[in-house]
N, C-alpha and C positions, 0 to 999 in steps of 0.2 A: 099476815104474811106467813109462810109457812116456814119450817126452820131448813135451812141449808146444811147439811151432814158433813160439808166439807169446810163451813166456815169461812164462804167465799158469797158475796153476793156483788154480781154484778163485776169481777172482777180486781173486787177489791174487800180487806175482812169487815164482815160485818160487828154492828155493834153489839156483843152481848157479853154479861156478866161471868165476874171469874169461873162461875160454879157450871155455867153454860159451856164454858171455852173447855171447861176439866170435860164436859160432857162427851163436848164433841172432837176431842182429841182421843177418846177411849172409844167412841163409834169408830171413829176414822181407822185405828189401829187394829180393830177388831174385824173390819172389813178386809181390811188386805191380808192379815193372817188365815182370814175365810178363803180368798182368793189361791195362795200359797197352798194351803192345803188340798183344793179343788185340784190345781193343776199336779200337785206333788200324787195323787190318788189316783186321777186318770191316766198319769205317769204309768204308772205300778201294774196299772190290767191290762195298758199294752205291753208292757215289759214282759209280764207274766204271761201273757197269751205268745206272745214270740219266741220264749224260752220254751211254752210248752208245746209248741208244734217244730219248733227245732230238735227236740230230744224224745219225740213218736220215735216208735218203735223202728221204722224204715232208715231213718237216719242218726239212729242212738250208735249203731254197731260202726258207722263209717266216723260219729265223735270218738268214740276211744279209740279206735283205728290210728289217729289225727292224733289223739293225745298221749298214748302209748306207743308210738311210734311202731304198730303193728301193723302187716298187712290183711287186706279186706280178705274176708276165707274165698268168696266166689272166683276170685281174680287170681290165678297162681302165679302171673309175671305184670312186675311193677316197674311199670317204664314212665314213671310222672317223674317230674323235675324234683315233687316234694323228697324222691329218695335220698338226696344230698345230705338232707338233715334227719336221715331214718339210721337208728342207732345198730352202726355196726356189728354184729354178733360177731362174727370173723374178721380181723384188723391188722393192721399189719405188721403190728407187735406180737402179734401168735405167728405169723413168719418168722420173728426175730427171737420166740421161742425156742421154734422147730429149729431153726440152724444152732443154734447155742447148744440144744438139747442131743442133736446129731453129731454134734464137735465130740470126736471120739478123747481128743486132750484134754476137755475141760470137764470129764467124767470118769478122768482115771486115779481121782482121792475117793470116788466110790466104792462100795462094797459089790462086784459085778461078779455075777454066777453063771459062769458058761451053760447054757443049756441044749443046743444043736449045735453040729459043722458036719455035714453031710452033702454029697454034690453027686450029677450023674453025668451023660452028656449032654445035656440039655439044662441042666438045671445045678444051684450051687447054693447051699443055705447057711449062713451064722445067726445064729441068735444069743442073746444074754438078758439075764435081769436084774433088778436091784430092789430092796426092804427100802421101804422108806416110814416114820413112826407117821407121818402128817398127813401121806397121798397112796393112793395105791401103787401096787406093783406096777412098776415102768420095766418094758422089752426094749432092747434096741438089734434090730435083727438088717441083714444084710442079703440081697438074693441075686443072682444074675442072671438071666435067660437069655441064652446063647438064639445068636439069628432072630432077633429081634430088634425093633427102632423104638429110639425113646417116645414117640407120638405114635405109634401102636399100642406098646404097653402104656400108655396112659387113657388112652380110647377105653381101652379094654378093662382097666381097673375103673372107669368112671361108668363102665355101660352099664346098671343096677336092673336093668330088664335084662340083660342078657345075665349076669350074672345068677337071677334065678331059677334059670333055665338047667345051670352046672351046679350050683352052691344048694345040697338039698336042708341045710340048717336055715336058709333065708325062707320064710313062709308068705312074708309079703313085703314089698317098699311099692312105694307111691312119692312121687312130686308134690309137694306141698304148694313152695312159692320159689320165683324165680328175682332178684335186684338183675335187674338187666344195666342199672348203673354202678354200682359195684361188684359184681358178679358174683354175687353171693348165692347159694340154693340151699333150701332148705328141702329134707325129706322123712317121713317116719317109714324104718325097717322095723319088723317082726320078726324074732329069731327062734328058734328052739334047741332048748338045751335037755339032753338025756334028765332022765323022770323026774326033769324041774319043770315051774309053770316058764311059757315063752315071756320073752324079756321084747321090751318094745323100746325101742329108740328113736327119740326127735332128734336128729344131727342137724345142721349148718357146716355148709363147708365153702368154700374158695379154694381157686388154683392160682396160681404165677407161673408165668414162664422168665426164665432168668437169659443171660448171657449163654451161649453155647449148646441153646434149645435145652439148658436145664430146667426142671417143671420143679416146682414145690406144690402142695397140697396141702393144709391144716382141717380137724374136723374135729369140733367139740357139740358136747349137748345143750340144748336150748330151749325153749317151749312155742308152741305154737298154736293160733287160737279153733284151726281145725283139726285139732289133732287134742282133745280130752283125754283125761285117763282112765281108765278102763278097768274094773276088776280082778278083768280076766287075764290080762297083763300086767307085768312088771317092768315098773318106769326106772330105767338105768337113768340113774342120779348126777354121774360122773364120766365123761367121758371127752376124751385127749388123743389124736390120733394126726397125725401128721405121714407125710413122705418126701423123699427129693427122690426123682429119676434121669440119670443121666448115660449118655454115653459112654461104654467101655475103651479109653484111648486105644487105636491101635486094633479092634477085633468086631467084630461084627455082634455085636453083643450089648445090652444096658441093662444099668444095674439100678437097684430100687432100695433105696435105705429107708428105714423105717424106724418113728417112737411109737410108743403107747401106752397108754395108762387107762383104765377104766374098770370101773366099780359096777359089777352086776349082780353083786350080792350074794356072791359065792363062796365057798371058805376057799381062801389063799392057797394054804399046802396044794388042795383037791385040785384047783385049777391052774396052780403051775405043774403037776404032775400030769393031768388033760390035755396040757399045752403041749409036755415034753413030749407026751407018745402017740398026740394027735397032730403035732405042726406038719412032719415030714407028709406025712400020707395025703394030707389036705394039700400042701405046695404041688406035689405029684400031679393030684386032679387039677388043679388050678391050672399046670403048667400045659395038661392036653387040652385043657379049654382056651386055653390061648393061643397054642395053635391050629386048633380049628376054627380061630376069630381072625376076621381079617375085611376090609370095606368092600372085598370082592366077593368073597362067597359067604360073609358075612356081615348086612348092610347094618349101621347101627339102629339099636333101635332105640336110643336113648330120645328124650324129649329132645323138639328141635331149637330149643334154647333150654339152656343149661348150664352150669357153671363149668365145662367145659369149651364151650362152645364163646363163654363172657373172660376167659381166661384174660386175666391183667400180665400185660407188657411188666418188666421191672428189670433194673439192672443191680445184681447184690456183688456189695464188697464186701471182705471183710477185712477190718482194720483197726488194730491195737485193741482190740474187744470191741470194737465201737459199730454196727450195721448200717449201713446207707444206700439207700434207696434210692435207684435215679427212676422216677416215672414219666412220662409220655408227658404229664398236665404236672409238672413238676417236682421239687425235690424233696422230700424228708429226710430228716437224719435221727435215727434211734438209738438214744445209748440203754 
């Protein structure tokens, strides 16, 4: 009779001695750990063959994409659902920034150094600054241009193609990438600064529009995966840049208040003295290039989606220091 490996004949245990039963409870057990290992191994080289054709070169770039919460470089506007959960660079809390940091009341235990007040008939400038030991130099500067609409001059300050046309310190900007559900845009500008190397900027910015067609703007630095850095430029590290523009009660005129702070690695003294003797002259050009801009004899030539263009609805109060946001898809409240 031949021996049975599982200690079964016929459906019932056969007869065999202790040393036989010790035998065949160590085949038996030896078998299925065989088995377990078979399956646990075949497991493993599909696993491995799936993972390795999942992270080929074609679809590695679109995983960190996915897992960085970056967008794809080919694509510069990102209209997937998955943007809900793509991490805000601009938020609504650097809104609540800019207004607090624009509250001329909650900045007067600073140390603030007048630097312009000059005006002509078309144009009207204040500026001021302040030392701080932790951040760079913050301006807080005030302008109005007379015979103008608030949704003109914000056209006009967002138009970065047109602006290179007037602005000969700008040497290049490009559109990066567009959140067409948050309205966020991202772009790198090239600047050049007298016999320094040019200074290169990756910004992110967003606009709001508020109650009374008042716009807010915030623009800080950020990185981006088509935009590497470059020897040849110098990557501004630091940058904070905000505005509100609103209408002048009562005159045909709006006015554009402005912060800003940013690090481009220049000595402080140097560039706030740069600043003193070069704002006025530059607001001057600015200000003919603005009125030579206009949607009639001036069509924009900004991208046709833009963070202009994605401008978020918001209703701001303000109340006991406290921000509140009424939006379209509901309400936050920021203290």
């Amino acid at each position: 009779m031949g021996v049975n490996l599982w200690g079964y004949e016929g459906g019932k245990m056969g007869d065999v001695s202790s040393m036989e039963m010790w035998w065949l409870i160590n085949i038996r057990a030896t078998l299925i750990a065989l088995i377990f290992i078979s399956i646990f191994y075949f497991s493993k080289k599909i696993y491995v063959k799936f993972l390795t054709i999942s992270t080929s070169p074609s679809s590695s770039s679109s995983l960190l994409s996915s897992t960085l919460h970056l967008p794809s470089a080919s694509s510069p506007i990102s209209n997937q659902d998955s943007q809900s959960r793509t991490l805000e660079v601009v938020s609504d809390s650097d809104l609540k920034f800019l207004i607090d940091n624009l509250d001329e009341k909650r900045n007067e235990d600073e140390n603030w150094e007048n630097v312009i007040d000059k005006k002509n008939n078309f144009l009207s400038y204040k500026a001021k600054c302040c030392k701080s030991k932790d951040r760079p130099l913050t301006y807080l500067s005030t302008t109005v241009f007379e015979c103008c609409s608030p949704e003109l001059l914000r056209d006009f300050y967002m138009d970065n193609d047109y602006r290179k046309q007037w602005d000969k310190t700008i040497l290049d900007h490009v559109q990066l990438q567009v959140y067409t559900t948050s309205g966020i845009e991202i772009g790198r500008t090239i600047k050049k600064f007298p016999l320094l190397t040019p200074r290169e900027y990756i910004l992110a910015w967003r606009l709001w529009e508020g109650k009374d067609t008042t716009l807010y703007c915030f623009i800080k630095d950020c990185e981006h995966p088509s935009a590497p850095r470059q020897k040849k430029y110098v990557r501004v590290e630091y940058f904070r840049s905000g505005w509100q523009i609103r209408k002048v009660p009562g005159r045909d005129a709006s006015e554009i208040r402005m912060f800003h702070q940013e690090d481009a690695g220049l000595n402080v003294e140097m560039a706030k003295l740069a600043f003193a003797k070069g704002a006025w002259s530059f607001l001057c050009k600015m200000d003919n290039a603005l009125r030579n801009y206009s949607s009639i004899t001036h069509p924009p030539s900004t991208p046709s989606v833009s963070a202009a263009t994605l401008i978020q609805k918001v209703c701001v109060f303000i109340l006991n220091k406290t921000v509140l946001f009424m939006k379209l898809d509901g309400f936050i409240q920021l203290h």
